[in-house]
N, C-alpha and C positions, 0 to 999 in steps of 0.2 A: 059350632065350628070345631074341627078338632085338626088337632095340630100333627106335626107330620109323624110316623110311628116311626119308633126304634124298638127295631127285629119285633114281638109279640106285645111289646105293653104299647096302649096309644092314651096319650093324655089330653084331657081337654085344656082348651088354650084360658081357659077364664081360672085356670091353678096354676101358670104360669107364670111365675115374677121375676124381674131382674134380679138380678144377682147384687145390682146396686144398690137395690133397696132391701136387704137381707140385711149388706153389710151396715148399714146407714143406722135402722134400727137397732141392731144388735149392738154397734158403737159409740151409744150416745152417751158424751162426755157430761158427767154428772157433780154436784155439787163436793160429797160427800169424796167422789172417787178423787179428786184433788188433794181434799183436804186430810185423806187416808195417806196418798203418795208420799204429801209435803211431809206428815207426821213420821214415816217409815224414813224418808229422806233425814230428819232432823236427829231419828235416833240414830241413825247408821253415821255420821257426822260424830256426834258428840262420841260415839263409839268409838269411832278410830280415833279419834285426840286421846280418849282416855285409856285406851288399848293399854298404858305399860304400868297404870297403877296398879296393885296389886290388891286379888283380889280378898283373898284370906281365907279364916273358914268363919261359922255360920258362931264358932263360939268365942272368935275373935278377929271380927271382919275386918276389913285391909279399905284403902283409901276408894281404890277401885270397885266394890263392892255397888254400893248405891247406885253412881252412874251407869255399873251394868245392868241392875235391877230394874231402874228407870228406863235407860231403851231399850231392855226386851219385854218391858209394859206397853210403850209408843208405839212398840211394831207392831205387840198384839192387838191395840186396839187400836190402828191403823188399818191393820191389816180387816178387821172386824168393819171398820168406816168403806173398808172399798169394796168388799162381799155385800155388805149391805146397802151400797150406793144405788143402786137402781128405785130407792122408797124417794130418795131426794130429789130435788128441785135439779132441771140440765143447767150445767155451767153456765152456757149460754145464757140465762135468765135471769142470772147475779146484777143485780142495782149494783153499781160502783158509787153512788155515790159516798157514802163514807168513805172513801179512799183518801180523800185529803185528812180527815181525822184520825186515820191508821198513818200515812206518814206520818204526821204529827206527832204520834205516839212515840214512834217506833225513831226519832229524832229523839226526843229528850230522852228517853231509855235507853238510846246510843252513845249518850252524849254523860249522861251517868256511870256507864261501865266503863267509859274511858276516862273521867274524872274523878273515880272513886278512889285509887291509891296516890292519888296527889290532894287531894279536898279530904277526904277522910270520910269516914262512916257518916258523922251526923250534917256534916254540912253539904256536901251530895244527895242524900235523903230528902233534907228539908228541902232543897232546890228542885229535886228531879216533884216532887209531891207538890210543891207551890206552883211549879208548870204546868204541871197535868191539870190541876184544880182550876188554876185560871185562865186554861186554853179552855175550859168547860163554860165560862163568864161568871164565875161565883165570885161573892164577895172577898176581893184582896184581902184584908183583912183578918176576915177568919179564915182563908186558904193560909194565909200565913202560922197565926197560931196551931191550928190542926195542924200544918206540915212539919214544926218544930216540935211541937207536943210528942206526935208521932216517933218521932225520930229520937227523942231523949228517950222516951218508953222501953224503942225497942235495944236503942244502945246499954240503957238500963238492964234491963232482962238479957242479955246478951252476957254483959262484962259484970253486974254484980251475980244475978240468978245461976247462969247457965258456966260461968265463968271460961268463956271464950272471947278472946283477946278479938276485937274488930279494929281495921284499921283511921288511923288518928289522923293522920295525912300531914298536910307542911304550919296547919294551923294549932298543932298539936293537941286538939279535941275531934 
């Protein structure tokens, strides 16, 4: 069967596709291509907050330095997540079940950055770590000692080693 001609070329109808389905395949919304976007999204964010620190130079960097280093890393390898998205799994195909587990997280991690200058360094720490550990069902106990251990270590290595003052909060440790 062949299809109607236009002026000199005539094409058969078995090469002819919608146009819907061009679009269809060419757009399929993929794992990686998200997870690219959200990554370009978070550094262009933390960018503009950090926009008025200053950068400096390379032989004596300014506050603003790092956080620009940092997201023009995110972007690049954002940018690299959604060139390269088409090897990933389609969106569509994401198991949600862990979703409640990423709430979860993403609550006590919430819940810690806003607790942290009123609790102070070690007892925020030890909290936010005894949460995470025993939303996982491990033994209280030693979720407890590991999340206090942890947290004296790094307050340790922080305020003696590194000597950078972390804050103390209302309990004054």
């Amino acid at each position: 069967m062949i299809a109607p001609a236009i002026g000199p070329l005539i094409v058969p109808t078995s090469d002819i596709r919608p146009p819907s389905s061009v679009i269809c395949s060419l757009m399929t919304l993929r794992a990686d291509h998200v997870a690219g976007g959200a990554a370009i999204a978070a550094a262009l964010a933390v960018l503009a907050v950090s926009g008025d620190l200053p950068f400096g130079t390379l032989a004596f960097p300014g506050a603003g330095m790092m956080p620009k280093l940092v997201c023009a890393l995110m972007m690049m390898f954002g940018a690299i997540l959604v060139v390269r998205g088409a090897a990933s799994a389609p969106f569509s195909d994401i198991g949600w079940s862990d979703l409640p587990h990423a709430v979860r997280v993403f609550a006590i991690t919430a819940a810690a950055v806003a607790l942290y200058t009123t609790l102070g360094f070690i007892v925020t720490m030890s909290l936010m770590l005894f949460a995470l550990i025993a939303f996982e069902g491990r033994n209280l106990l030693a979720a407890a000692v590991y999340s206090v251990g942890v947290s004296l270590l790094t307050y340790g290595l922080f305020t003696l080693v590194l000597k950078s003052p972390l804050d103390q909060g209302i309990l004054g440790f």
